[in-house]
Each structure stands twice: as structure tokens, then as C-alpha cells.
N, C-alpha and C positions, 0 to 999 in steps of 0.2 A: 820382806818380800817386795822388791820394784813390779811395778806398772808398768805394760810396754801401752804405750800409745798409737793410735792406728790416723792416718793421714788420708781425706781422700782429695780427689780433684778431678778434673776434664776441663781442659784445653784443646783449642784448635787453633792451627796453621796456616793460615790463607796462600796462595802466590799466585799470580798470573804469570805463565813461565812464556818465555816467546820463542818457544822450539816447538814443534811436531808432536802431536800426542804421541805418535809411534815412539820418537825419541825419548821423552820422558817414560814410555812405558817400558820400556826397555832400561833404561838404569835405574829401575826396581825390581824388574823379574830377571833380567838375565846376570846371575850369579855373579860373574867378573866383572861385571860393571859395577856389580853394587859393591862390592866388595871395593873398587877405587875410591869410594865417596861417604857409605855408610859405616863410618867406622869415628869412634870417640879417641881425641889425643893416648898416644900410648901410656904416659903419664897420670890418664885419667881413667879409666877403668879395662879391666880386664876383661876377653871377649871371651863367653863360653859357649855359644852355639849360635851360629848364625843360618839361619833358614827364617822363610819368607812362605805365607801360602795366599799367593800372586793371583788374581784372579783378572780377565778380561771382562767389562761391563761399564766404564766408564765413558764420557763424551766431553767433548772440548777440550779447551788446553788450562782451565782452571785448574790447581792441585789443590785441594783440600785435606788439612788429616786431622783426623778429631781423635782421642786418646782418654780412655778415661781407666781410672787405677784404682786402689787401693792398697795403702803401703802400712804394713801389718808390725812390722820391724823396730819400730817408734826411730826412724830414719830420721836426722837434723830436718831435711826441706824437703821428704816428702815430695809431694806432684810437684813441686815449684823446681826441683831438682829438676827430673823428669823433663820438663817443660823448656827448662833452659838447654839441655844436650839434644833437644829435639829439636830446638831454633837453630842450634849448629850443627844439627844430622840435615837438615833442608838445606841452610847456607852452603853447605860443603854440595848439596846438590846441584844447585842454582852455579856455584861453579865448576862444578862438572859439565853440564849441557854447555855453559858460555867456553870451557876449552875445547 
């Protein structure tokens, strides 16, 4: 009988973005926008529900996103996985606001 192994992690995302809060807060809550930027090479994973529960409460133009998991699966890389498509779910943000 195999062993599945469990993974855990938290990571955070710093950026100082030089757009508008409004701007930034908007190509996280309004659907179509995110949907241009939040999204993983096709090649690389398969999307199965995309929803967002979007809340207003934030101040300044700092983004923060802190993340923390538990990967039950005995997944290869686990949070470091995780960690690295979420450095490229931010990137792909950062050039959304800069077009």
C-alpha cells in the first residue's frame, strides 16, 4: 500500500503597482477583465471554475496576496508549484494595467 504525502506552504506577493487603486481593483473584480490576465498558459493547466469573492476594504496602491495551502495529493512541488503560477498570475497583471 503507497503513502500519499501532504505539502504545506504560505507565500506572499508583494508589488507596488503605479496605477489607481480603482484600476487595479477592477481587473480583479470585474469578470472580463480578469478573465484577460488571470489565466495559466493553455498548455499548462486546465481551467475549471473561475469565480472570485471580490471584496471592497482595501487602501493605497500596495497589492499584497498572501496564500497559504495544503496539497493532500503527494503533488511533485506542492506550494512551490502554487507559488510559482501565482508569480505569473501577478506578472500577467502588472502587464495588463501597463497596456
Amino acid at each position: 500500500m503507497s503513502q500519499r504525502t501532504a505539502s504545506h506552504g504560505t507565500f506572499t506577493i508583494e508589488r507596488d503597482l503605479p496605477h489607481p487603486p480603482a484600476r487595479v481593483f477592477a481587473a480583479w473584480a470585474d469578470p472580463k477583465a480578469k478573465a484577460q490576465w488571470f489565466a495559466a498558459p493553455r498548455d499548462a493547466a486546465k481551467e475549471l471554475v473561475r469565480e472570485h469573492d471580490f471584496r471592497v476594504g482595501g487602501k493605497g496602491t500596495r497589492l499584497i496576496l498572501t496564500e497559504q495551502g495544503a496539497y493532500l495529493d503527494g503533488g511533485i512541488d506542492g506550494h512551490k508549484s502554487r507559488e510559482q503560477g501565482t508569480v505569473g498570475l501577478v506578472a500577467n497583471l502588472e502587464k495588463f494595467l501597463d497596456g
